[in-house]
Structure formats: structure tokens, C-alpha cells
N, C-alpha and C positions, 0 to 999 in steps of 0.2 A: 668887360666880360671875364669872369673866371672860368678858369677853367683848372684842374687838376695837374698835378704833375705827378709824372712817372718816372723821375729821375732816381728815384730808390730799385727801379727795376732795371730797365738801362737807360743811357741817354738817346736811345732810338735804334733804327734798325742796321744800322751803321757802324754800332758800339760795337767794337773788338771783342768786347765780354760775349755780346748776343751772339757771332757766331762761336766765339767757343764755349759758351755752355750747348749751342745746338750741336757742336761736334762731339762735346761730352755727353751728348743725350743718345746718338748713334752709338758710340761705344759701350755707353751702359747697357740699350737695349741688346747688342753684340752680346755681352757678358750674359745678364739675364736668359736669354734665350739658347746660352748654350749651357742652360743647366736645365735644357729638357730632359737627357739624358737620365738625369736624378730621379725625376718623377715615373718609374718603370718599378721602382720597389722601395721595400721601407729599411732597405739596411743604413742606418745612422741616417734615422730620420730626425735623427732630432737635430744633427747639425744642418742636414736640408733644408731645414724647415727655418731654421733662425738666417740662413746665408741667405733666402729667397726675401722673408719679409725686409733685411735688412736694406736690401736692392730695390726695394718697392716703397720705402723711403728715401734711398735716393732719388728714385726716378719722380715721386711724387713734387720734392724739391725743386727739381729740372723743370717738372713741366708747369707748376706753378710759377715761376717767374715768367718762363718761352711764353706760354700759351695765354696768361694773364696780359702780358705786355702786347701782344698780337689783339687779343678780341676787346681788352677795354680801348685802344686806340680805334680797332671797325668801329666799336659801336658808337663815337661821337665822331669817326670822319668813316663813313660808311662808304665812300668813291676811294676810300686808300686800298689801290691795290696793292699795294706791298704788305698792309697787315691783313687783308684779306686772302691774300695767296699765302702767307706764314698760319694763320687757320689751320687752312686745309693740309699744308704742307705737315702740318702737328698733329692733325687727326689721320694724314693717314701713316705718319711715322707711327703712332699707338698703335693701328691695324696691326704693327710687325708684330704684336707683342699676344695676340689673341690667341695662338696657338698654345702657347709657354702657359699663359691665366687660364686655359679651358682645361688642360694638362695638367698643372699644382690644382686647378679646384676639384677634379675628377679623383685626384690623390687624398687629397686631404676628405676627402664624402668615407673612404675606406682606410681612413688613419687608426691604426691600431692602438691603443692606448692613449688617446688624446689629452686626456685629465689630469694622466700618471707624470708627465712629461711637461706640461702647463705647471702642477702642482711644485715641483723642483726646479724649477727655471724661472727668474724673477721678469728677463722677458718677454717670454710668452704667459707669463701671467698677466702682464701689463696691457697683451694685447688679446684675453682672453674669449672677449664678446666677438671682437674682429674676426678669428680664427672658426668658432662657431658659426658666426652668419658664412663664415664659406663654407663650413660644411651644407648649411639649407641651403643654398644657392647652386650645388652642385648636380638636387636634383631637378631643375629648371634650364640645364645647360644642353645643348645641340650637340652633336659630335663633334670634333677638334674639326673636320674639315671644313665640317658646314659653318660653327663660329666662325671660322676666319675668312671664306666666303661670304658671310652675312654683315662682317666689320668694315669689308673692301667694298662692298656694296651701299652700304648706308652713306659712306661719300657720296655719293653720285645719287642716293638716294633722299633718306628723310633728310640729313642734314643741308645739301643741296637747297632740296625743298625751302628748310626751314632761311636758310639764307638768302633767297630767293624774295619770299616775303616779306623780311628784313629791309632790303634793298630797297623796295617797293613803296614800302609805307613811307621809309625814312627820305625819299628822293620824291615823291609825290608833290608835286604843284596844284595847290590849291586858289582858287576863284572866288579872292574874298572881296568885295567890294573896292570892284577896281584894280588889285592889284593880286601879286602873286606871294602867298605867304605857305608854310608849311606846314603838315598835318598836325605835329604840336602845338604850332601859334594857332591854328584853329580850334581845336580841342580846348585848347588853356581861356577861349572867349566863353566858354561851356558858363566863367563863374562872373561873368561880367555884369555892370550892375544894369547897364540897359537892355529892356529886353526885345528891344531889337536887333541889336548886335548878335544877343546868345540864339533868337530865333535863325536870322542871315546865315551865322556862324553852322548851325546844323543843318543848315539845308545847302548849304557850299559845303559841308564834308561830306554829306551823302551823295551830293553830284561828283567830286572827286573820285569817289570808291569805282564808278562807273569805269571810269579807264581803269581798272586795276581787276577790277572783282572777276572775270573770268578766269586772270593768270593764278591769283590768291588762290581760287576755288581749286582750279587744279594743285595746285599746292597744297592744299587743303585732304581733299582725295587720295593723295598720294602718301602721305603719311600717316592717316589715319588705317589706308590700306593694307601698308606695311605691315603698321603697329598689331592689326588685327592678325595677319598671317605670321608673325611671330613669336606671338601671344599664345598662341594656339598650339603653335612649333613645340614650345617650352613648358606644356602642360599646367598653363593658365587658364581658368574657367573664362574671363576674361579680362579685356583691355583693364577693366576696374579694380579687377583682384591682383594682376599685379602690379598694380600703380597701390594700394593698399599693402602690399606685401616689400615695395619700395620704400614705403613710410615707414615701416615697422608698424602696422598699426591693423588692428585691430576690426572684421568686418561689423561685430556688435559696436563699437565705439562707434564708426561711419553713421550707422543706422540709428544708433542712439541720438545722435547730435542732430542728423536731418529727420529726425520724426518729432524733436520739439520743437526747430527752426519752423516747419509747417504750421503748428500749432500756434504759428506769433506772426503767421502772416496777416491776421487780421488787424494788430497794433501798427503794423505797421503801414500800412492801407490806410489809414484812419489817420496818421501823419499825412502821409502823399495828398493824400483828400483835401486837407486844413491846409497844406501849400498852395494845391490847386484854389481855393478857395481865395486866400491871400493875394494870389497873383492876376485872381481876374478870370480865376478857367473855372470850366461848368461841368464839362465831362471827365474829371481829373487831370492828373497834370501832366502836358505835353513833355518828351522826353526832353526836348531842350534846355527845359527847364526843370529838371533834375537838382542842379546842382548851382541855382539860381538864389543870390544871396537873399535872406528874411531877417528882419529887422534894421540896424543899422551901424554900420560901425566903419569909419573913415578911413580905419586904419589902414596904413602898408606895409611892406617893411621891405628897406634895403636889406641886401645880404648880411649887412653888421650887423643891423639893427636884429634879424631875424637870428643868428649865429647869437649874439647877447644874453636873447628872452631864451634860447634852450638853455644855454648854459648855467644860467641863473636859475633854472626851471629844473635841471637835472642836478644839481647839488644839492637839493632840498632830497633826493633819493640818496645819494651817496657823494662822495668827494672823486670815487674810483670812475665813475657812468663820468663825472664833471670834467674828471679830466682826461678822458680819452677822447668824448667832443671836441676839448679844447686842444687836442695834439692834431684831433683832424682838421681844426679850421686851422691853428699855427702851420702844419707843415704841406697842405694844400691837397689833402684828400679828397674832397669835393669838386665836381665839373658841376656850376651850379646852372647854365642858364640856354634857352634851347637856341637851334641856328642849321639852317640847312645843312643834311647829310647827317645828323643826331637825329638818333634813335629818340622815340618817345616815351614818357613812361621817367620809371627811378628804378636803381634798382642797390645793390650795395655787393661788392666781389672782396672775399675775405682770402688773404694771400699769406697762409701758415709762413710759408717760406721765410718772410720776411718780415712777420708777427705785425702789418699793417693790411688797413680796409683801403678801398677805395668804392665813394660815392656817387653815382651820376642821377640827377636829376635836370628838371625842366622848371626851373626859378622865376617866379614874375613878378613875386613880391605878397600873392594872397593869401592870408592867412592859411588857408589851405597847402599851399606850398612850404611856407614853415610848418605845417604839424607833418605835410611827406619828408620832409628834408629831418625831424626827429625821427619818425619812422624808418627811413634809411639809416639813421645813425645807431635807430637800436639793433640793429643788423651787426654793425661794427662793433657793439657792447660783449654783444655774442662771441662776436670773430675771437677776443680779446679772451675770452672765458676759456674757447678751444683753446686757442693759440698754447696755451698753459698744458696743453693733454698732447702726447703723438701724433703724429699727423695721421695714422693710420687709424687713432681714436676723434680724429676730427671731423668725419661726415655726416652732422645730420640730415636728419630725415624734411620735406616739406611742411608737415603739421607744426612741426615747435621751431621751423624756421622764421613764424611769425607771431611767436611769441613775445621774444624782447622788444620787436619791434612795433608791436601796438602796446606794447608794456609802455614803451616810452612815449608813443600817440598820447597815452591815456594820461601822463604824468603832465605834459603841456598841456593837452585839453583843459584837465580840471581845474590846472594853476589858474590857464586864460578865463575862466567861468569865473573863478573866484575874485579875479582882477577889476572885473567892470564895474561901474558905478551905475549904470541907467537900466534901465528894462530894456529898451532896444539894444543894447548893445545883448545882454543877457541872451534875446530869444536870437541875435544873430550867431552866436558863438554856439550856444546851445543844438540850434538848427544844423552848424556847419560840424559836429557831430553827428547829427541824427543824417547826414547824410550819406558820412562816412559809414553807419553802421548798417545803411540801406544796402550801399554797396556790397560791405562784404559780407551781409545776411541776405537777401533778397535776392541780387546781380549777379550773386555767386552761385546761389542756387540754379540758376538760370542759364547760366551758363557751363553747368552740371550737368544739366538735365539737357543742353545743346549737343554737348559732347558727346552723349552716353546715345543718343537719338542716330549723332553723325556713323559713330561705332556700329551700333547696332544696324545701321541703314546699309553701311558699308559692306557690308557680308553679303548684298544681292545685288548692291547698285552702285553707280557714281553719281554724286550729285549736280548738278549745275548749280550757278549762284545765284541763279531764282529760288530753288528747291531751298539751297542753305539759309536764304533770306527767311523762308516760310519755317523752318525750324526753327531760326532766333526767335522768331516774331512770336511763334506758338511758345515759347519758352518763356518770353518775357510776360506771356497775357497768363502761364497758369502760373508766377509767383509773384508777380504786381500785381494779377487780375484790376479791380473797380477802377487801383489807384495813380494806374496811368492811365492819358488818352490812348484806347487802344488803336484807332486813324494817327499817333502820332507818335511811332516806338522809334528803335533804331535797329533793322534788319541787316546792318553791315557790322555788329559788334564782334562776327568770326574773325573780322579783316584785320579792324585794328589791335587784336590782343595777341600779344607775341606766344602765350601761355599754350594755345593751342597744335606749335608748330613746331613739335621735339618728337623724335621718334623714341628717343630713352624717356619721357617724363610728359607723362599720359595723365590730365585731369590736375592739372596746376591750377584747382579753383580751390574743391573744398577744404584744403590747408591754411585759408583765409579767413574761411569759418572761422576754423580751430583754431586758429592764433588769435585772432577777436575775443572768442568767449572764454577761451584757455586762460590767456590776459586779465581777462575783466576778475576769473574767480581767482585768478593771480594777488589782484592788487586789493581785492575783499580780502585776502590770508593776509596783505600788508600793512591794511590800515588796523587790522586786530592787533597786531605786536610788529611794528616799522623798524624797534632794534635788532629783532632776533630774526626778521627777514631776509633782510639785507644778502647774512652767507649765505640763507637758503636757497635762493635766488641764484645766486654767484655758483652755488653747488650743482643746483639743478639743469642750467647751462653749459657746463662741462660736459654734462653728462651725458646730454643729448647724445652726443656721437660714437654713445656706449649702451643704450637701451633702448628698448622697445618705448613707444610713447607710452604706454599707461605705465610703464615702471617710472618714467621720469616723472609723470603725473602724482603717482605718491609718493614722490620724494617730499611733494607739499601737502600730505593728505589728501589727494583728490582721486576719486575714482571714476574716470570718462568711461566707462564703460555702460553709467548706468544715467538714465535717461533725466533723475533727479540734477544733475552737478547740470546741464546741458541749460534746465529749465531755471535754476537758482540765477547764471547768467544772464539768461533770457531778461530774467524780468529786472533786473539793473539797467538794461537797456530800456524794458517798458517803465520805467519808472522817470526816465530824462525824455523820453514821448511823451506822456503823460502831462510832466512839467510846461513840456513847452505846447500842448494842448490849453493846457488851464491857463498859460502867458499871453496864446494869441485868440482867446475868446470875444 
């Protein structure tokens, strides 16, 4: 079993280092916080102004390594209380610090001269976008008292919540035939080739939810509640616009991109149907079998084998993408394989600090698990791009955080299509595409429109987890409509997706979209000229943590604003539907 090492951060919670960076993290915040003073007027504001960001790269430092080392160890040993009580213990040392940030951003909204002072100083030019979004952020801020009430609060509140549900999924005993396996090894039977197994498989995860789904629901409730009464605090029209104003992004863009996504739900239908058809089903296809392999192909792949075919796969893009995979398999960036108290899911945590990623995924060997395990690693490509900018220019937004990383889906996919020698193998590689694109076109939508329902419902009601089940279900039948058995959806998909359960980060769907389709018109700009892409690519990713998405977008030419770039995507997708219609007629 692999597993990741974190010896680059400390050698555990014991390391001499780990309490004295957490002692140096109390001092800093000490320091920091006694230059409230400062923010009462603007005389020598300019040295104020560089002394504070300068601190907030320290601190950023600090808490990237503490708080990294604390939550990637929760999230594959989720029973460790010691990095679960180090969590909490880091979120609510930050709490101290809500006062001093409501303070400097209230200052800086009435910064006099801000240009003149950016324009002479090669610092604060460096960090000019940064400086800016503080000033729009300023008028979205609560008063000093009530932030720092509302930071001391969210402990015990959404984040609570959100951990809460964590614990839940990830400790859950499931009733698979005969024996006790965990809600990943269940999930991960989703791709198996008998389809009794993948039938058994869903119908033991939805009896599982059962012990769970009242506590979820309130956990559920409870954050969405919040978020609503906060949102509202902060002079957000709502939960959407500022989850939109969080991306940097754009409400014609949003609109643009799901009002062609609608326009393709019929192609996409018409795949689900010819599955259903394939497999033996009459009234479309049973959710179970979503994700049920079509055509044929024996393949597996050990973790070598699977780490190999990227690496080989990502050199044909560049030597740079080759050999930053290749520093995450040598130096053991990856937790590849799942195991009671892991979290389920993949995800990839980019650590400025110390200019490396770290990986976690749930490993079983299916094709499908190498094209996740490239998709986390374009995550890391990214990290690598930042890592090169300030740390203060290193936050992007959710929209183009899945960019590189279906950038790189897209580069194995295509290779693995072009690899095969048979038709079967063609329409099974093909398919396990078109499955992927269901999800983050179709699944996403759906669970968009769950979200927006929960929101919206929440301003008069709580729901129970009958009520939440009857939202999925309604959510799933209006963007799958014909193409699933609508007697056989999955009314627990609030439970298992971690996405929904952040009080800061509202609507972690539609940026799946966007990174899918963003990607696709990505790699059509690559295959027109592959030498002269390359930096632009390398450029555009920098950037991210420096602009608005539609600016980063024409950094490639592209204009997401307008419903044509949306639809051009679209149908590169209907074009690989299409294929594998005309393959299995």
C-alpha cells in the first residue's frame, strides 16, 4: 500500500520543528495584530502598507506548512485525533487575526492614492491585483466586531458541521456481501465488470446512508443556513453571486456556459439510451450502471504500470508537465490506495511553502483511476506554475482550478484512444470518456441546480433527508431526464459529496464545467500550433492568481463570456458521442 510521505513538512506531530513553527505562528500573529494601531490613518502609509503584506507572507508560510501537515494527515487517518484537534486548534488561532484583516481592508477601501504609490514601489506593483481585490472586498465586510464574532463562530459552526460529515462518510461500515467494506471500496465497485456486483454495490451504499443521512442532513441545514444569513450580512444578492464573485468570475459567463450545457442535453441522453440499450435495460439506464464498463479491455494497471503510461503520456506535452509527475512518483507525493478512516474522492493540496503538491487518491487499478490519478497530478502542474509567483499572487479561483487538470485527463485519454488496436477496446476507452464528460456536464448541472434549490428552500424551511432526497431525485430527472431509469437514480448524492459542506465555498460544482470545456477549447488552441503553446499555457497558469477568469481566458484568445466559445466545446464532445453511437450500432 502507498501511501505519501510528509517528511518534507515535518516528521510528525512530535517534530521539535512543528511546535516551534506553531510558537512562531503565535508571535507573528502578536506582531501582526499590534499594528492595528496603524490602520486609524494614512500618515506613511506606504510603509504600512508594505510592513502588513510583508507579515501576511510570513504568516501565509506558517500556516501552509501547520495546517497542511494537520489536515492532509485527517484526511487519510480521519480517527487521528491529534491532527484533528491541530485543525481546529489553526482555525481558531486564524479567528485572532479577523480583527487586524477587517481593519487593514476597511483602510485600504479609503486608501488615498493607491496608483501613485503601486506606480513607485516595485513591491506593491508586484502585488497590484492582490491590493485591488482588497479594496472590492471591503465593501462586502461586516463590522470589526461582528467579523470576529462570525470567525469564532464558524468553529463550532459550518466548519464543525463540515467535519462532522467528513467523519461520517469516511468511518461508515458498509454491508457488502457478507462482509464489512468502506464507502470508497463500495463506490469504486460502481466500475466493475459484473453487473451484479455494481447492482449489490448500489443498493448496499444506499442502505448504508440510512444510519447516517439524518445527522448529514442536519449538517447539511446547518451550513447552508449560515451561508444564507451571511450572504445576505454582506450585501450579496445571493449564496450564487458570491460564490461567482469568489471565482472572479463573471454572471454573463455562468449564464453563458449553462445555457449551452442545456442545449446538449439531448446528445447526451441519446449516449445514456445506447448504454442503457447495450446493457440489457429498457427504460434507460439504472444509476448503477452509470459508470459500467462498454466494450472491452482487460487491462489493469499496478501503480507502476499506471505512473509509467502518464509519464510517457505527459512528455509528448512537454519535458516540464514529465518531469514534475516524475518528482511526484520519485519523492512520494501520492497516497494512492483507499483503506478504512480515508477520505474518499482525490483531491491534490499545492504547498507554496515548500514549492511541492501532495496527492490523495483511492487507487484500484481502473483505467479510470489512472486518468484521476493524471487529473490530480494536473493540479500539481498548476501548483508548480504558482509556486514561481508570490504567494500572495498564488490563489486561484475554482473555475480555472480545473483547468490543468482535465488539460491533463484530456492528454492521457486521447493518447489511450489512439493506443488500441480493436474496436472493442476503442468503444471501451471511448465510453470511459463519455462518462467522464456525463459527470462533469450533466451530474454537475444537477447538482447545481440541488444546491441552488437547498439555498433557496432554506430561507423558510429545514429540510429533512426525505425532503433532500426528493430535491436530488428532482434534480437528477430534469438534466438526465429519458436517460436514466428515473425508479433507479441516487437520492443520497448530497451525503456523499464533500463539495457541499464548506461554509466559505458555496457551489463547488459549476467549476467542473468550466474546467472540462475551458480544457477542451484549451487543447483545440494546442493542436493548431503545439510549439508556441506550450509558454502559453505555462503563462496562463501563473496567472490565474492574478486575474479575473475571462482575462486569463484571453490570454489564449478565448472569450467565455459569449455563448459561441461554450458551444464550439460542446460539440467536440458531441463529436466522441457521436463516434461511439456510429461504434456500437
Amino acid at each position: 500500500m502507498k501511501k505519501w510521505s510528509l517528511k518534507s513538512l515535518y516528521l510528525g506531530f512530535d517534530d521539535p520543528k512543528y511546535s516551534e513553527d506553531l510558537n512562531q505562528l503565535d508571535q507573528l500573529i502578536l506582531e501582526i495584530n499590534s499594528q492595528s494601531v496603524d490602520f486609524d490613518n494614512y500618515d506613511q502609509k506606504e510603509r504600512k502598507l508594505v510592513k502588513y503584506l510583508e507579515n501576511e507572507m510570513l504568516l501565509e508560510a506558517l500556516i501552509d506548512k501547520l495546517y497542511h501537515f494537520a489536515s492532509l494527515t485527517s484526511s487519510v487517518e480521519s480517527t487521528n485525533q491529534e491532527a484533528n484537534k491541530m485543525v481546529n486548534l489553526l482555525q481558531t488561532k486564524l479567528t485572532q487575526l479577523t480583527k487586524i484583516s477587517t481593519l487593514f481592508t476597511n483602510w485600504m477601501k479609503d486608501y488615498p492614492n493607491l496608483e501613485e504609490d503601486i506606480a513607485h514601489n516595485d513591491f506593491l506593483k508586484e502585488h497590484q491585483f492582490y491590493l485591488n481585490e482588497v479594496k472590492d472586498h471591503a465593501g462586502h465586510l461586516l463590522s470589526t466586531e461582528l467579523e470576529v464574532m462570525l470567525a469564532k463562530l464558524r468553529q463550532t459552526g459550518s466548519s464543525s458541521w463540515g467535519r462532522l460529515q467528513s467523519l461520517l462518510t469516511s468511518t461508515l461500515d458498509v454491508e457488502y456481501d457478507g462482509k464489512i467494506i468502506t464507502l470508497s471500496e463500495v463506490r469504486n465497485l460502481a466500475t466493475d465488470k459484473d453487473p451484479e456486483v455494481r447492482k449489490k454495490a448500489y443498493e448496499a451504499e444506499l442502505n448504508a446512508y440510512k444510519k447516517i443521512e439524518d445527522s448529514v442532513a442536519f449538517a447539511l441545514n446547518s451550513i447552508k443556513g449560515e451561508v444564507n444569513t451571511v450572504s445576505k450580512a454582506r450585501n450579496f444578492d445571493s449564496p450564487l453571486a458570491e460564490a461567482l464573485n469568489k471565482s472572479r468570475m463573471k454572471s454573463e459567463t455562468l449564464e453563458a456556459m449553462q445555457s449551452a450545457v442545456k442545449e446538449y442535453y439531448g446528445i447526451f441522453r441519446k449516449y445514456l439510451q445506447r448504454k442503457a440499450e447495450l446493457l440489457g435495460h429498457k427504460n434507460g439506464l439504472p444509476f448503477y450502471d452509470l459508470f459500467a464498463p462498454i466494450g472491452k479491455n482487460d487491462t489493469s494497471f499496478t501503480i507502476e504500470e499506471a505512473n509509467a503510461y502518464i509519464l510517457k503520456n505527459f512528455k509528448t506535452f512537454s519535458n516540464s508537465l514529465h518531469d514534475l509527475a516524475k518528482r511526484a512518483f520519485d519523492e512520494e507525493w501520492v497516497d494512492y490506495t483507499p483503506r478504512k478512516g480515508k477520505r474518499g474522492g482525490a483531491f491534490c493540496a499545492n504547498m507554496h511553502v515548500i514549492k511541492e503538491s501532495r496527492v490523495m487518491t483511492n487507487f484500484t487499478g481502473s483505467f479510470s483511476d489512472m486518468i484521476t490519478l493524471s487529473h490530480e497530478l494536473g493540479h500539481a502542474y498548476h501548483g508548480e506554475a504558482i509556486f514561481k509567483e508570490s504567494v500572495l499572487n498564488s490563489s486561484y479561483t475554482m473555475p480555472v482550478a480545473e483547468t490543468a487538470s482535465t488539460f491533463c485527463e484530456t492528454i492521457v485519454n486521447n493518447a489511450a484512444i489512439k493506443d488500441v488496436t480493436t474496436k472493442e477496446e476503442k468503444i471501451f476507452l471511448l465510453e470511459s470518456s463519455l462518462q467522464d464528460y456525463t459527470q462533469v456536464v450533466v451530474d454537475i448541472m444537477s447538482r447545481f441546480i440541488f444546491e441552488k434549490s437547498v439555498f433557496e428552500g432554506r430561507e423558510k424551511t429545514v429540510f429533512d433527508a426525505k425532503e433532500l432526497k426528493e430535491l436530488m431525485l428532482d434534480a437528477q430527472k430534469q438534466t438526465y431526464g429519458d436517460g436514466l431509469d428515473e425508479n433507479l437514480l441516487h437520492p443520497y448524492m448530497w451525503i456523499c459529496k464533500p463539495h457541499y459542506y464548506s461554509g466559505g465555498l458555496s457551489y463547488y460544482n459549476f467549476p467542473y464545467t468550466y474546467g472540462l470545456l475551458f480544457a477542451k477549447g484549451l487543447y483545440a488552441k494546442y493542436l493548431e500550433d503545439k510549439e508556441a503553446f506550450v509558454k502559453i499555457y505555462d503563462d496562463l497558469l501563473a496567472a490565474t492568481g492574478q486575474m479575473q477568469v475571462e482575462e486569463v481566458a484571453a490570454l489564449a484568445g478565448i472569450d467565455v463570456t459569449k455563448k459561441e466559445f461554450w458551444v464550439s466545446s460542446l460539440e467536440l464532445l458531441k463529436k466522441d458521442i457521436e463516434l461511439f453511437l456510429e461504434l456500437t450500432e
